[in-house]
Rosetta silent file (secondary structure, phi, psi, omega in degrees, C-alpha in Angstrom):
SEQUENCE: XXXXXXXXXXXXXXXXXXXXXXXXXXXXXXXXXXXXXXXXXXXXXXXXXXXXXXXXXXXXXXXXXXXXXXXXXXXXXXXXXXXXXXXXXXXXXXXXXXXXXXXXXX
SCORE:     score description
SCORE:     0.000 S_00000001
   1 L     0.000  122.007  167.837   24.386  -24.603  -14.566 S_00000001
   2 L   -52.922  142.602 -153.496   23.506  -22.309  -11.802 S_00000001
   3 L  -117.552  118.925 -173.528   19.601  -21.526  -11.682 S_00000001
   4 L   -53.131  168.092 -147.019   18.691  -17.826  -11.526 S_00000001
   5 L   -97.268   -6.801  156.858   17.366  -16.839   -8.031 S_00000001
   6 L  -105.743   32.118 -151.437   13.896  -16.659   -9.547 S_00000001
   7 L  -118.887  -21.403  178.075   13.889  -19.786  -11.016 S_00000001
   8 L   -86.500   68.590 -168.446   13.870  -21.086   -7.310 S_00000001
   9 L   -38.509  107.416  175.062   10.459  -21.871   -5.794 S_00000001
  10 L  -126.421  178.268 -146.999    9.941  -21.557   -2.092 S_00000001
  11 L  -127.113   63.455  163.225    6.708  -21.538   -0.081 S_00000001
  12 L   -70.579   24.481  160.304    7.036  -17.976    2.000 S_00000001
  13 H   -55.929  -29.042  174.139    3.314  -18.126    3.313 S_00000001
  14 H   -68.268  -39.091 -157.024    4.835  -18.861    6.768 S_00000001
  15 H   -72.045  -42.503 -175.914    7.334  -15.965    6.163 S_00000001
  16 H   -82.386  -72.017  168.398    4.066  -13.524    5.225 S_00000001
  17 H   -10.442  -28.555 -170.627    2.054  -14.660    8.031 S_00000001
  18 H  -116.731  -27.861  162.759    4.480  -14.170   10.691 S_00000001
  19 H   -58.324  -64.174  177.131    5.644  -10.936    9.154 S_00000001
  20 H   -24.941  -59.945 -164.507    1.614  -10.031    9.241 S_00000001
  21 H   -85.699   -7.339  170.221    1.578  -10.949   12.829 S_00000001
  22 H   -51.293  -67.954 -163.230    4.631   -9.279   13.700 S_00000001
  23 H   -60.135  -54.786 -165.123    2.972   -5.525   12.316 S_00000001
  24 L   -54.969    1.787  161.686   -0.356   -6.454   14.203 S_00000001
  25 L   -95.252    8.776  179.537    1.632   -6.647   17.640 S_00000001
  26 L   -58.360  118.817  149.560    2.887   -2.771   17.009 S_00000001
  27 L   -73.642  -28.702 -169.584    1.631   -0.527   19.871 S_00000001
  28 L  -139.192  173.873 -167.415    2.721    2.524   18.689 S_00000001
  29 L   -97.827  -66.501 -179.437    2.996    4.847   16.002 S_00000001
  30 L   -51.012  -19.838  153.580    6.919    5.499   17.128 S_00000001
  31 L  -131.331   52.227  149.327    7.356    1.952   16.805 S_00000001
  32 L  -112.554    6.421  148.154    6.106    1.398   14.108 S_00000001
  33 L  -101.242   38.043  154.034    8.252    3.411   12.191 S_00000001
  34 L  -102.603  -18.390  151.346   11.124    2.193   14.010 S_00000001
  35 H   -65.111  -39.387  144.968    9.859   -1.166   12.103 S_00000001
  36 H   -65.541  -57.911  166.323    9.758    0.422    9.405 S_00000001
  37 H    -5.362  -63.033 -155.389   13.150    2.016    9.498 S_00000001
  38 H   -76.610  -31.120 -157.026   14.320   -1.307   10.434 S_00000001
  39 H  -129.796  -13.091 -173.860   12.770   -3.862    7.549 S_00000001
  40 L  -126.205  124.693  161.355   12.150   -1.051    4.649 S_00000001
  41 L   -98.684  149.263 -137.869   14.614    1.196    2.988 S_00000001
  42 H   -51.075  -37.432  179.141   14.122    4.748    2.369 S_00000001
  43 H   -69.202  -50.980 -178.562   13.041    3.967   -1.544 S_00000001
  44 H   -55.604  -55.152 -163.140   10.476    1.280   -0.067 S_00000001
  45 H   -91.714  -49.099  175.202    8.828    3.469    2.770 S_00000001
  46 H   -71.842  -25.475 -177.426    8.610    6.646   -0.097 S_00000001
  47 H   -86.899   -5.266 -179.858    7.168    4.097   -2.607 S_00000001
  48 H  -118.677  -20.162  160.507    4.164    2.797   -0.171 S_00000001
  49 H   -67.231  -18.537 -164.854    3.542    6.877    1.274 S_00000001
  50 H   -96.844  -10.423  151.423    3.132    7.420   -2.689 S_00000001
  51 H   -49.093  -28.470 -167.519    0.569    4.818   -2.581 S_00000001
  52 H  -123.433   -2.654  173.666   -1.549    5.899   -0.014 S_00000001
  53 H   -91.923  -32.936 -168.076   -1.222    9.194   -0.847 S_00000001
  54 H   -88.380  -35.512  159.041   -2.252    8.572   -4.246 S_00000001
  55 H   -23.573  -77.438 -150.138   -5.356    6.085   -2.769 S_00000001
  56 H   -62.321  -21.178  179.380   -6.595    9.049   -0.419 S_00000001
  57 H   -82.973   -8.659  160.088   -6.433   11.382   -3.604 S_00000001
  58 H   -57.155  -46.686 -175.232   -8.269    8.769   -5.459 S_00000001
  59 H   -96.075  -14.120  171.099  -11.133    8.498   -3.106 S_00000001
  60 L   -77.631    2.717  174.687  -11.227   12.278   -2.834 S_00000001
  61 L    84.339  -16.247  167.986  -12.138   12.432   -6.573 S_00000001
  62 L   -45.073  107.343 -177.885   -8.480   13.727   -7.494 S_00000001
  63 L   -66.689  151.076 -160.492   -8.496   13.450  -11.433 S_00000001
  64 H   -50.451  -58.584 -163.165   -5.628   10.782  -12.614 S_00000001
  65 H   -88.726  -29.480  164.933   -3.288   12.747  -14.392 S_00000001
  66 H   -49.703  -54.905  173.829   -3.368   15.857  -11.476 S_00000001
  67 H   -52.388  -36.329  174.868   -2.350   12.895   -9.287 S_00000001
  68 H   -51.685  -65.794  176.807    0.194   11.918  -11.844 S_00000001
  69 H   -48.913  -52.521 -153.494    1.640   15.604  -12.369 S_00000001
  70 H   -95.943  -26.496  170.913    1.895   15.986   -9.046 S_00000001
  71 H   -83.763  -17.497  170.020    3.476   12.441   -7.463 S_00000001
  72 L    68.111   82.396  172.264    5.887   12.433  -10.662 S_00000001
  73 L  -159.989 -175.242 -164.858    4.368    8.581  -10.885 S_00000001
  74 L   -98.344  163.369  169.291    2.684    6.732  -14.656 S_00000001
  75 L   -86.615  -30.630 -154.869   -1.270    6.728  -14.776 S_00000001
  76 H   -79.985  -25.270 -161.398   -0.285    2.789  -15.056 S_00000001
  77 H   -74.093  -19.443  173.567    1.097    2.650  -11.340 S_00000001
  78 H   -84.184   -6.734  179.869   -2.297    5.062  -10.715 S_00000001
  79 H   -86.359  -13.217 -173.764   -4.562    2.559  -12.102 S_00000001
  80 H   -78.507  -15.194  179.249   -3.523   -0.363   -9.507 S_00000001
  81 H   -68.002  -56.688  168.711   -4.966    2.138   -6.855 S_00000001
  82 H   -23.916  -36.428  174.490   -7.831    2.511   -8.537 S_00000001
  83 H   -63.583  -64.569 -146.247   -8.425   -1.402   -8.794 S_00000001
  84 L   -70.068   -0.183  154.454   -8.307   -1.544   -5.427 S_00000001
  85 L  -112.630   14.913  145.787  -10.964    1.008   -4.627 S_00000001
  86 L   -80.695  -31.796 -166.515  -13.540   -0.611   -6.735 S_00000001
  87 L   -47.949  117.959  164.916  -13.098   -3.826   -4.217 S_00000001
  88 L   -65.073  -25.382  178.410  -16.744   -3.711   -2.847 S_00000001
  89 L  -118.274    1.223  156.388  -15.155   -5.625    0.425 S_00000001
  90 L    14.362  155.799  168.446  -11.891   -3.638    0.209 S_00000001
  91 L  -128.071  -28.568  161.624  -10.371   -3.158    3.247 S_00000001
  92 H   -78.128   -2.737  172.070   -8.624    0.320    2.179 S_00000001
  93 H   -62.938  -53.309  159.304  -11.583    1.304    0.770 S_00000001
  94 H   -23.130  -44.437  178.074  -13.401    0.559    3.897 S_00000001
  95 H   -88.041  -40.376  174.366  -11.065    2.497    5.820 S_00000001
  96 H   -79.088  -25.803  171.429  -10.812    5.568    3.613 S_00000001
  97 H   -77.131  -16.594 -155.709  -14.966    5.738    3.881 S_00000001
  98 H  -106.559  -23.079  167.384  -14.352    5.537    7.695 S_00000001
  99 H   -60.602  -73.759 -170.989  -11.443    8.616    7.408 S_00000001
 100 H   -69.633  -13.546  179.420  -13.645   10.971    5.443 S_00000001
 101 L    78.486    8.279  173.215  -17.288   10.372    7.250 S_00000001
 102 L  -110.262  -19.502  171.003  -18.889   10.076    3.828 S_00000001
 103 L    33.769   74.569 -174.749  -19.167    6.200    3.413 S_00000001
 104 L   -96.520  -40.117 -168.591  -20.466    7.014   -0.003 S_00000001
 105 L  -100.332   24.689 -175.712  -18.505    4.535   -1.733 S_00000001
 106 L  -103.653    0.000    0.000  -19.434    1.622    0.767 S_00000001
């Protein structure tokens, strides 16, 4: 019997790691969307801008369901941002206090 393709266990820590060290040699902004371009498709690349779009409206105090309304997206997919700007050591949190100048929530 043939074993579904998530049934197989492989160890891609090497795979993430090297991918990691890949984005951190990026010099540029043009290419690093020519990396994206290249490794993300068009679905991929709209589904991580609605992420970070919904983050910055998130740290800006944007109530849930305005964000919702307006991104077409679930309150559940708005709640993983949310986790992730409670992180007290965060690193987009970190980053989003260092965007706005108010480093309220550090």
């Amino acid at each position: 019997m043939a074993r579904k393709s998530e049934d197989v266990k492989i160890d891609l820590t090497p795979w993430y790691d090297d991918m990691v060290k890949l984005f951190t040699q990026v010099e540029s902004e043009e290419d690093m969307k020519a990396l994206f371009d290249d490794m993300f498709t068009q679905a991929e690349i709209r589904d991580f801008t609605i992420r970070w779009k919904l983050m910055n409206d998130l740290y800006e105090h944007v109530p849930q369901r305005t964000i919702a309304q307006e991104l077409r997206i679930s309150l559940c997919r708005i709640t993983r941002g949310s986790r992730m700007l409670k992180k007290k050591d965060g690193y987009v949190r970190r980053r989003l206090s260092e965007r706005y100048d108010d480093h309220l929530h550090i």
